[in-house]
C-alpha positions, 0 to 999 in steps of 0.5 A, a space after each residue: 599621753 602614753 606612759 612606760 612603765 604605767 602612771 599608776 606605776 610611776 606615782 607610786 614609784 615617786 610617792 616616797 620622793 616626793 614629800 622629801 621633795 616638797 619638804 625640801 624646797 618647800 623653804 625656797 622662794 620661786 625668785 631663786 635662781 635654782 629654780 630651773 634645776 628644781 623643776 627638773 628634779 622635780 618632774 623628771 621622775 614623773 615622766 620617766 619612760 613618758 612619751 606624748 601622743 607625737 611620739 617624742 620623749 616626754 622629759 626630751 620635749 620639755 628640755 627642748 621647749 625649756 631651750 626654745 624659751 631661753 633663746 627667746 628670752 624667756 625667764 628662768 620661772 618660765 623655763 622651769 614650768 616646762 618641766 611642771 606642765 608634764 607634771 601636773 598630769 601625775 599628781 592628784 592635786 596639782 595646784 596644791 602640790 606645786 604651789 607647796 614646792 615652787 610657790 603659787 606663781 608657778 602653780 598658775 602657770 603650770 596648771 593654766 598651761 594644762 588647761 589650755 593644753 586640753 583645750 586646744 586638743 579638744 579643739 583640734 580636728 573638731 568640725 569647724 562651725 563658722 566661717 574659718 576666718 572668724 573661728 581662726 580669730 576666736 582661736 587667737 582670741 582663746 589663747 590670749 584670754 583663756 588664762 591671767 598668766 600671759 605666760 602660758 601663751 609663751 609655753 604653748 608657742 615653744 611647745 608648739 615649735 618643738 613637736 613640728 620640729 620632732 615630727 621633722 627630725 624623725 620623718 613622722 606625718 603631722 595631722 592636717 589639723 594640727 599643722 593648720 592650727 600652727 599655720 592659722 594661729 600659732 605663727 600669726 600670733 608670733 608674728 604679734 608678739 614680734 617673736 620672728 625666729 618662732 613665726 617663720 619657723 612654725 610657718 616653714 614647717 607647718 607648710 612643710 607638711 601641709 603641702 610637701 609638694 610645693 614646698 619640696 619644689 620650691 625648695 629646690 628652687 632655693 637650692 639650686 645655686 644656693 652655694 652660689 648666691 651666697 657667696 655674691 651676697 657676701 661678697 655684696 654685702 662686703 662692698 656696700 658695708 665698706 663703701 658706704 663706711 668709705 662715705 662716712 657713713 658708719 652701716 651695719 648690712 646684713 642679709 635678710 634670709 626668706 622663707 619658703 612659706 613667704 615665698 610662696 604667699 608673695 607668689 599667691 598673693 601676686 600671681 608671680 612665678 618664682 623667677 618674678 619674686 624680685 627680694 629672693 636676694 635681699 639686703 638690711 642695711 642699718 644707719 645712725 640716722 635718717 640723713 644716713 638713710 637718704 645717703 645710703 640710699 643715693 649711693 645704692 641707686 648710682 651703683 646699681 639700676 634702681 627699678 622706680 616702681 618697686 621703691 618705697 619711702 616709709 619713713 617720709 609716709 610711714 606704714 599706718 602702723 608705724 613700721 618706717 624703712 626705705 625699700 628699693 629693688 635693684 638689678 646689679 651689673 647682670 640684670 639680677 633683683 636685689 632687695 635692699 631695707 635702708 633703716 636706722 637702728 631705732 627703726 630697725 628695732 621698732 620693726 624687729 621687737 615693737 608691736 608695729 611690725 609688718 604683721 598687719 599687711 603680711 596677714 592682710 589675706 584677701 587685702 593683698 599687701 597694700 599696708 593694713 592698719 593694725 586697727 579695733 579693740 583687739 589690735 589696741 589690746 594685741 599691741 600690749 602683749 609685744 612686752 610680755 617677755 620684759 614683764 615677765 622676768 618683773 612677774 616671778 612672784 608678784 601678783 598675777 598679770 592680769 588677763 588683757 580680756 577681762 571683759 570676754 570669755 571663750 568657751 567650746 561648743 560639743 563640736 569644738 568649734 569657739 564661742 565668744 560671750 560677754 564676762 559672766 554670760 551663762 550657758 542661756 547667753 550660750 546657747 542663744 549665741 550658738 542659734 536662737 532656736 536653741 536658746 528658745 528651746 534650752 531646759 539644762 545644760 552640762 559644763 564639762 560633763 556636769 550638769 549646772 543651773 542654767 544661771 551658772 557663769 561660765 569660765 575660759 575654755 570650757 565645754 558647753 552643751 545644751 539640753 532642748 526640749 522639740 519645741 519650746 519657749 523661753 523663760 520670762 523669768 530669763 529677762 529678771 535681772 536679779 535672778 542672773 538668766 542672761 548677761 548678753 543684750 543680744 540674747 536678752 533681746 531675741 527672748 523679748 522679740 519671742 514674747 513679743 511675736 506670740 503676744 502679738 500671736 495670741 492677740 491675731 488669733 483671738 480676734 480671729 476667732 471673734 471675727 469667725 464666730 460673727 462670720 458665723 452667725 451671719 450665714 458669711 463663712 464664705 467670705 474671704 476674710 482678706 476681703 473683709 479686711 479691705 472692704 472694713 479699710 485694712 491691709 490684711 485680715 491679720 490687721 484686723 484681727 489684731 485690732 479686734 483681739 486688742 479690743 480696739 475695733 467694734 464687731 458692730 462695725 463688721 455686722 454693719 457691713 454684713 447686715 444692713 438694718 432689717 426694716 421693722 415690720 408691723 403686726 399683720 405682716 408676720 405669718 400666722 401659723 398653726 404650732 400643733 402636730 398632726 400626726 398625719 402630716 406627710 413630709 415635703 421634701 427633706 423637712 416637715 414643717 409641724 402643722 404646716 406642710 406647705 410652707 416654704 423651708 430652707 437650710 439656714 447657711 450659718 450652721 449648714 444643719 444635717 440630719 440626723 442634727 436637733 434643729 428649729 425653724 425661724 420664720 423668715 419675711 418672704 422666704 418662707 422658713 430658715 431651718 437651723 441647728 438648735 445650738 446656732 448662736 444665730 438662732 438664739 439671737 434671733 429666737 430671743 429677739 423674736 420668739 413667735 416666729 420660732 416654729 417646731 420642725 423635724 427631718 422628713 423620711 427619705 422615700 429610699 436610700 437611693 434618694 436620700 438628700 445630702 446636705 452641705 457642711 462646713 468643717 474647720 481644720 487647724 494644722 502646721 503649715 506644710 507641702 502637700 498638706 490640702 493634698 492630703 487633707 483631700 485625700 482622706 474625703 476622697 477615699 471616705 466618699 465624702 464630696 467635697 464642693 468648696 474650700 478656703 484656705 488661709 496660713 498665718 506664721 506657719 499655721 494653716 486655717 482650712 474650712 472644707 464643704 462637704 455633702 454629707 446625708 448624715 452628720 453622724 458619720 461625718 465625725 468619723 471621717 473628721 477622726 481620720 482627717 485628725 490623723 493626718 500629719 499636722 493637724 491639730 484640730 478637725 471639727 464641725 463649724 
């Protein structure tokens, strides 16, 4: 709000009056009925030169909202807190002071009021996050819950009305955010609440601004011979009172006055031009009882044309939501439509003042107006609120009203955008309900601008903002109940899914490595994991790890499958050899076998051994000698088994560099799954002259398992190429297998 003088300015101003003020009505009790002229008194030196952000006169607006209230029926007390609203903002203490000079009834309601005013203006022109449909009914759902006061609702729709009805007296433009928030919510909830006057009202004006064009043109549609069609409804209206009292039946007929926007809604909803909206002319005609109805309209039908299709019984088959009146559509003598509502009082009054009015079908939407039951929880509860204004005028000092959803909050997030949570949900519930990402990754939180434990329960209306870690994991001590983490089952569930999935995680890649490092030993790196998971009767290599990280699968089994039983072999089948070095032994191709330089040698294919690497020969039955690394798993097995056939060898020299042997090895690499990522894994052998001859590749829940074979002369330098494959975006390991 702007102030003239400053509010700093005004408060001094009044510092000396107001505790004369307080002192003075401090001995009144709020059910006085000076109650109204105290709150004036009481405020109007605070907003003196006030003006709200729409321009209008702070003290002129709330004289006006205190007008809007009385017409509608709006007690005293709820008059006078129009006044203490605007108040609220210059005192310090607001509850405190108000409560002293008016008593706490009206310290709630004036504070309430307050906050939600806040609320709704951060709310407003905020980038709407969910479907409009849904954020337009947590905005409903705000309104009603936010306070214990239903009265507040009450101030706001008044207050509401009154800044479109200024923006209209003075020519000023409305925000496209506040005039759709009148529309999509202020109206509809009139419309609830059976306060007609106020929903058309806020309906015509909110569409005046936001579509003058459409509204400009069927306006003139309206006006064009309105002067005329007034006087033939009276004169209409004259004749079928009088005729059907002739008839002795005692009718009271009125015209039914339409509405620009709900024009223009029947000519969307239909697809008609404004030539087609057959109850532009439109009568009510109210009767003692139903025989009255029926009569009234026997007489209606032999006066006039009846069109058969436009007729409707509700009171033989009323609405679902109780709504009874019969509906006809006639053409008079001229072929003009004439609308004609035929309803007893009691009807009339359930449809004008009870909860079953005809806001269900006329806010039906994409359902068109076939008639929509006013069904769930949230109509039951909506349907108690069509009292409010007579339980208002009982609740001027007496307790408070209790808030009709006790059992749901409504908070904001940063953006604005409403957020529906369980009674005594947290800012973890909170940020669950917002993504499950967020939950995951949520380390602290701010309520309001202050930072609170992330166990603190949250209120109505208040604005919510999460603090995240880049990637993180929720709390076990989140699930203990005593400690007060989450309160909705939702949010409670998705963390358990979260354990669950990385229990489930840890176990796969514990059976994974097992089943690697037999792979391993075995001299089968090659083998498709998938493959093995189905020659060993599983669906996927993911099963069988699982099942072998949870220890309900024996590695024998695997080994039985991949190494059929060697059969025993006697004593002079084994090699005899020589163990003693002879200093003149000339090297044979890549390996000097000591002592026997003609024997047969080969690299054994479970650890790919490669110079400059410490390696040890295993005699092998008909294929000479297995050469292996010293820190092979494989050959410690085997050396343990069997010692003597465990011989000494070393790497021969290359005659030269141009004929120096390259040997394959494995290289294990373990990265977050991405596009381009064996590109560019390829790349860096490729620019460090490294061949690569083979590759397997396996992704498990966003995690890529890559080995690569390469042609290295020297295994030394291999650990600097695997240093620059680490570099590599994503990649989190890179090593020798």
């Amino acid at each position: 709000m702007k102030t003239h003088p400053p509010a700093a300015a005004v408060q001094a101003a009044t510092a000396d009056t107001l505790p004369q003020l307080i002192a003075a009505t401090a001995h009144i009790l709020p059910e006085q009925v000076n109650a109204l002229a105290r709150a004036r008194a009481f405020a109007e030196p605070l907003m003196a030169g006030e003006t709200l952000d729409s321009g209008e006169n702070t003290l002129a607006h709330a004289d006006a909202v205190a007008a809007i209230l009385k017409v509608i029926g709006g007690s005293e007390a709820m008059q006078a807190a129009s006044y203490l609203v605007y108040a609220c903002g210059h005192l310090n203490k607001p509850q405190e002071v108000i409560a002293k000079a008016f008593g706490d009834n009206f310290a709630a309601l004036a504070v309430e009021t307050t906050k939600l005013m806040r609320v709704q203006r951060q709310a407003r022109g905020a980038q709407q996050l969910d479907d409009p449909a849904v954020q337009t009914e947590n905005v409903r759902k705000m309104l009603l819950a936010f306070s214990r006061d239903l009265r507040v609702v009450m101030l706001r729709l008044a207050s509401r009305l009154q800044t479109l009805r200024f923006h209209a007296a003075s020519k000023r433009p409305v925000s496209p955010s506040l005039a759709r928030e009148s529309l999509q919510v202020f109206a509809p909830l009139a419309n609830r609440l059976g306060i007609w006057q106020v929903k058309w009202e806020l309906e015509d004006l909110s569409f005046r601004f936001l579509e003058p064009d459409t509204y400009k043109e069927v306006a003139r549609l309206l006006d064009e011979k309105r002067g005329e069609r007034e006087v033939y409804m009276e004169q209409l209206r004259t004749r079928l009172e009088s005729d059907l009292r002739a008839r002795s039946i005692s009718a009271s007929v009125q015209g039914r006055p339409k509405h620009i926007y709900s024009i223009v809604k029947k000519m969307r909803g239909k697809s008609l031009n404004f030539d087609q909206v057959l109850d532009i002319r439109a009568l009510r005609v109210v009767v003692p009882s139903v025989k009255d109805c029926y009569a009234a309209l026997s007489w209606v039908h032999e006066q006039f044309t009846p069109i058969v299709e436009e007729f409707d019984d509700y009171i033989a088959r009323p609405k679902p939501n109780g709504y009874q009146s019969l509906h006809t559509i006639v053409r008079d003598a001229a072929g003009k439509p004439i609308e004609i509502q035929i309803r007893t009082q009691a009807m009339h009054d359930h449809a004008e003042h009870g909860v079953a009015a005809h806001w269900a079908y006329k806010e039906a939407g994409s359902k068109g107006y076939a008639g929509v039951s006013a069904s769930g929880e949230y109509d039951a509860k909506i349907a108690v609120l069509r009292q409010l204004l007579a339980w208002e005028r009982d609740l001027v000092g007496t307790a408070q009203n209790r808030g009709l959803f006790d059992d749901r909050i409504y908070v904001l997030t940063p953006e604005a955008a409403v957020v529906e949570l369980p009674q005594g949900a947290t800012p973890v519930d909170f940020a669950y309900a917002v993504h499950t990402s967020l939950g995951h990754r949520c380390r602290g939180a701010k309520v309001d601008g202050a930072m609170v434990p992330l166990n603190t329960p949250l209120q109505n209306g208040q604005t919510v903002e999460i603090t995240t870690v880049k990637e993180g994991r929720p709390s076990r001590d989140w699930l203990n109940a005593e400690l007060g983490y989450l309160t909705s089952n939702r949010a409670k569930a998705k963390v358990r899914a979260w354990f669950n999935a990385q229990a489930t995680h840890e176990t796969v890649a514990r059976g994974r490595e097992a089943v690697e490092k037999l792979l391993q030993r075995e001299g089968k790196t090659a083998m498709k994991l998938d493959d093995l998971a189905v020659q060993l009767g599983f669906k996927s290599a993911d099963a069988l790890f699982e099942v072998v990280g949870k220890d309900e699968f024996s590695l024998r089994s695997i080994e039985t499958l991949l190494r059929p039983p060697e059969p025993v072999l006697q004593p002079d089948d084994y090699l005899l050899l020589k163990k003693t070095r002879t200093n003149d032994a000339a090297p044979k191709g890549g390996v000097l076998v000591v002592g026997i330089d003609s024997l047969m040698t080969q690299l054994a294919k479970c650890c790919k051994p490669a110079p400059p690497d410490d390696i040890r020969g295993f005699v092998t039955r008909g294929k000479g000698v297995s050469v292996h690394r010293a820190d092979c798993s494989n050959f410690r097995e085997m050396a343990a088994r069997n010692s003597e056939r465990v011989i000494e060898v070393e790497w021969g020299k290359p005659k030269s560099a141009a004929g120096a042997a390259v040997y394959p090895v494995d290289v294990a690499v373990e990265a977050t799954d991405r596009q381009g990522l064996l590109r560019d894994i390829s790349e860096v052998f490729a620019r460090e002259k490294t061949n690569v001859i083979g590759v397997q590749t396996q992704s498990v829940k966003g995690t890529a398992w890559m080995t690569f074979t390469v042609e290295v002369a020297d295994s030394g330098r291999l650990n600097k190429v695997l240093g620059i494959v680490a570099s590599v975006a994503g990649v989190r390991a890179a090593r020798r297998r």
